[in-house]
N, C-alpha and C positions, 0 to 999 in steps of 0.2 A: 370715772375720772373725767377731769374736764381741761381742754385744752384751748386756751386762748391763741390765735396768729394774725400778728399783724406785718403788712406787707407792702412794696410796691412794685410795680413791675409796669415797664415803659412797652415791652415789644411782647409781653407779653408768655415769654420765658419763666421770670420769677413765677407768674402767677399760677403756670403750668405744674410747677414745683409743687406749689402750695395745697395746689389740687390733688397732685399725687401722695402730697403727704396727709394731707385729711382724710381722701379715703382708706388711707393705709392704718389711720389712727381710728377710723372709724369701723373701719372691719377688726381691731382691736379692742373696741366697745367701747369708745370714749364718745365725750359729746365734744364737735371742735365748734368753734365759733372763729371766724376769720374776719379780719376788719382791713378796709386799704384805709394805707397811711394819706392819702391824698383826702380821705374823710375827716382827717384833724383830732382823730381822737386820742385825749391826752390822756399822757402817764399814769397818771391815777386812777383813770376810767378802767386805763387796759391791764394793769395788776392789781385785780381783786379776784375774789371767788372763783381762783380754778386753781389745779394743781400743776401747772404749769404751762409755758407760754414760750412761744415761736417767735424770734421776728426774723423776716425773710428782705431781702433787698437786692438788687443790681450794683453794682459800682458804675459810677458817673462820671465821664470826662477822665482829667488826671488824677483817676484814685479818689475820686471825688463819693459821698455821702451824694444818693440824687433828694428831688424836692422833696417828695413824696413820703423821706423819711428823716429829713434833717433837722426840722424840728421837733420831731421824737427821740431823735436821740441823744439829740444837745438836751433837751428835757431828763434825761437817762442817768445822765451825768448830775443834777442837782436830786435823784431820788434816793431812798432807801429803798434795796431792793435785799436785805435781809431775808433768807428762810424761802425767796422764791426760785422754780427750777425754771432754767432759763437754754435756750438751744437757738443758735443763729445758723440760718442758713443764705444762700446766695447762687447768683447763676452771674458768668460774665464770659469771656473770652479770652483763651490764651494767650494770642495772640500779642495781646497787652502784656504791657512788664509788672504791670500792679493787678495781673488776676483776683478777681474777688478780693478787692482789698476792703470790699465796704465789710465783709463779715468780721474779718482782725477787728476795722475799727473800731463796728456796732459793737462784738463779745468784747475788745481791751473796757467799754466805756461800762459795760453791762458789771463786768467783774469787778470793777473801779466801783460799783455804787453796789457791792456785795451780793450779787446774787451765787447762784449755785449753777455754775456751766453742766448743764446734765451729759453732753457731749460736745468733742469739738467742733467749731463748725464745719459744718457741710458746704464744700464749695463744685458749682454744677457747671461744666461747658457747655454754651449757650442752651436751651432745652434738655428736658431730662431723657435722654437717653435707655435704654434696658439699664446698663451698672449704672447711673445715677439712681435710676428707679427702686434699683435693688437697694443702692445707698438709706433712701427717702423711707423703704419699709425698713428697714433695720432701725434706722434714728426711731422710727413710729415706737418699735418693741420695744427701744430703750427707752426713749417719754413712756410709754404704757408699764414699764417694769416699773417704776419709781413710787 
């Protein structure tokens, strides 16, 4: 199995995640390939040849989409994403009233352009934590079940 993840992460949180979730996916026996969204790689590039695909993010400001993945995912919204398994995940802050709002947005736009939410998103207080941890290996068994 092969899993695509694209990501970005400012403090360094998200990417924490990403981490924990590749080796989670990878002691599952898949091959992950991870790409930061700040590299520009576009939609097309990133849904081909694997069985499914990650996109992980921060939320920005007021509930804000950050840079690093806003033009992926406005891109997101103009694709066919028929027949691909799709799983968003996120790290942000309670504290805020729009906790992880970048995941709703990313998964509303992903569903919008017909993919297959393999699960809901996973949303993480600030670094992954032991139960985020735990969270990040289950999502893994569920991407690996599929």
């Amino acid at each position: 199995m092969k899993v695509k993840i694209i990501y970005t992460s400012l403090t360094g949180n998200t990417k924490e995640a990403v981490d924990v979730l590749s080796d989670a996916l990878t002691d599952k026996g898949a091959d992950v390939e991870a790409f930061d969204g700040d590299d520009g790689i576009e939609v097309a590039d990133f849904f081909t040849d694997a069985d499914a695909y990650v996109i992980a993010s921060y939320t920005d400001g007021d509930a804000e989409l950050p840079d690093g993945i806003i033009d992926f995912a406005d891109d997101v919204e103009d694709a066919d994403l028929n027949g691909f398994n799709v799983s968003v995940i996120g790290t942000g802050d309670t504290s805020y009233d729009d906790f992880c709002s970048a995941v709703d947005d990313i998964e509303g736009r992903v569903k919008e352009a017909g993919a297959n939410i393999i699960a809901p998103g996973l949303k993480i207080e600030l670094a992954p934590d032991d139960e985020a941890t735990e969270a990040l290996k289950q999502l893994a068994a569920t991407i690996t079940s599929i």
